[in-house]
Steps between C-alpha positions, in 0.01 A plus 500: 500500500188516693171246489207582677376135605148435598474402890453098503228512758343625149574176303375268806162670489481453148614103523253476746189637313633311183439152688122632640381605151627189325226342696282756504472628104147740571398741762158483670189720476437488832622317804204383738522416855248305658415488857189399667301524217604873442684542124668788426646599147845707471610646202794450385706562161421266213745471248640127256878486651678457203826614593688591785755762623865347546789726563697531151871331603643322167670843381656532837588103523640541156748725577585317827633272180775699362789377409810683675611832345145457337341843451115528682219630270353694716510854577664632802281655736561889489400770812180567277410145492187393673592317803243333696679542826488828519108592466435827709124336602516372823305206391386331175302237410466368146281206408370299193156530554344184243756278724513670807830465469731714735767652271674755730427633853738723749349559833139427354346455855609807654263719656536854264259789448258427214384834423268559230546087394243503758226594284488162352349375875290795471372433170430102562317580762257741355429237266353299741310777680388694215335482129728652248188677378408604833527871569697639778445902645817653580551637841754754679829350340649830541750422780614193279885543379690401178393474167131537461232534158353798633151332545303755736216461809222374385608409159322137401761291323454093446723235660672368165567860453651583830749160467618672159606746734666291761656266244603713226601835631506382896287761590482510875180638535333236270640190747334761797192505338462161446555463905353762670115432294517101629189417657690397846715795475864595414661270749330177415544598162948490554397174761359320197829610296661276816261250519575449098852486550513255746282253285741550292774330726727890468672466855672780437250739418244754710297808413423810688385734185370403146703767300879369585625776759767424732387377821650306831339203425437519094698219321565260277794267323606468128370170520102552669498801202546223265244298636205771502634610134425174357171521687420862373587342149220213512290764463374616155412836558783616734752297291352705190578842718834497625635440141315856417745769367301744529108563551176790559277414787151689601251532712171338444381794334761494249579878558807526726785326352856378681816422292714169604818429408658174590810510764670187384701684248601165316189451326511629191876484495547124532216316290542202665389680864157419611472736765430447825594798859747715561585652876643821638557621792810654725486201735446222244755635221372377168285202455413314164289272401514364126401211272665400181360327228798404315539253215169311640635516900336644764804671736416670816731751662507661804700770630443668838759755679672591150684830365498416155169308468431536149895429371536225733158257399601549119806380627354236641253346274815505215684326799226243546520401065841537495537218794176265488427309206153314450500118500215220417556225765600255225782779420576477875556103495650526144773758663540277817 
């Protein structure tokens, strides 16, 4: 009979976060660093820290109990069983994102093609270079490969409606247009994408297009897609569109009309899925990106490198309730 047992690196990163929250019960609006009379203001996730994630050992303990010749409870692990050691991703990353609590991770800092995950760069970025009511002209896209919403040259479309279009459908021509009309031109546009991710501490990450295609130097990790993820998701409006299903987009006259239809083909399937990327390419394999909101938690999961992507995150997230358990710190000291 057969147990799949949780790695204990697992347990000692949940100890240790157990002992920092107990002294620290609420996180921060914002962090601020002072330095020669210069303050600067970080956001950062605000959420009461009620309870925290702890890795779910009393049924297993119990039945390190038995008496001899006493018969185990639990079911023996069949071929069809989910078995965590035997993901087909080449690296994962799963986090509990009120706690910032680390719940799984294999080979989260390798350096993996991103593909179309890269649109979440893409799209931060034009927040901070464009209006979403500002209106973009579309230019010669027509040597631009993969999926595309058809928009044509010339056509006048707005910026909220061309990150629909990156973020829902992954249009490749949407992220394009978003680059090529920057003031300072399609490269600085993809050098701010850089900039951005190295202010947000991704070692592991680097840019050469905005739409995700393979490239020599185009990468990323499980764990720096996490990290701009959460960032994409502090944002109301972007947060709002990448849990879309499905949606109708126009051009500023209203008359020419494009179709999206979401390519995270949970949503709608799993209510508790909040969106956010999906990624496809020959070199990167398939990449997801999805949060959970189940029974009041916030569960990130990331899957890069996969054959199975879809299968093997709904395996995951019933992994990641089947083996955590949510405790109050008085709980904690109660159980100690």
């Amino acid at each position: 009979m057969k147990k799949v047992l949780v790695n204990k690196k697992y347990q000692i990163i949940s100890i240790v976060i157990l002992i920092i929250t107990m002294f620290l019960y609420k996180a921060t609006d914002y962090i601020i660093f002072a330095k020669n009379d210069t303050v600067k203001k970080f956001d950062v996730y605000s959420r009461d820290i009620v309870e925290i994630p702890v890795l779910n050992t009393a049924e297993i303990e119990s039945q390190s109990d038995l008496s001899p010749g006493e018969e185990s409870n639990l079911a023996p692990v069949t071929e069809n069983d989910f078995q965590i050691d035997q993901l087909s991703a080449k690296a994962v990353y799963i986090e509990d994102i009120d706690t910032a609590t680390q719940l799984f991770e294999k080979n989260s800092e390798r350096l993996l093609l991103p593909a179309s995950t890269t649109k979440i760069m893409t799209a931060l970025v034009a927040l901070e270079v464009y209006s979403l009511d500002q209106v973009l002209e579309v230019p010669d896209i027509s040597q631009i490969e993969g999926i595309d919403v058809g928009f044509y040259k010339g056509e006048k479309v707005t910026v909220s409606n061309l990150l629909k279009a990156a973020l829902i459908q992954s249009n490749n021509d949407a992220a394009y247009i978003l680059a090529l009309n920057y003031s300072d031109g399609y490269d600085a546009y993809v050098d701010l994408m850089n900039k951005k991710a190295v202010d947000f501490g991704l070692k592991n990450t680097f840019f050469e297009n905005p739409a995700g295609f393979d490239a020599e130097h185009q990468r990323s990790s499980a764990h720096d897609l996490a990290v701009m993820s959460k960032e994409l998701m502090k944002d109301e409006f972007l947060r709002s569109i990448v849990g879309i299903k499905e949606d109708i987009i126009t051009d500023i006259s209203g008359i020419h009309k494009h179709y999206l239809y979401n390519t995270h083909l949970l949503l709608g399937v799993d209510d508790s899925v909040v969106g956010i990327k999906t990624g496809t390419t020959e070199g990167a394999s398939e990449v997801l990106i999805t949060q959970f909101n189940r029974d009041n938690r916030n569960i990130l999961i990331i899957l890069m490198g996969s054959e199975n992507r879809y299968q093997e995150t709904s395996q995951l997230i019933d992994w990641v309730f089947n083996n955590y358990i949510w405790l109050t710190p008085e709980q904690i000291v109660q159980k100690s």
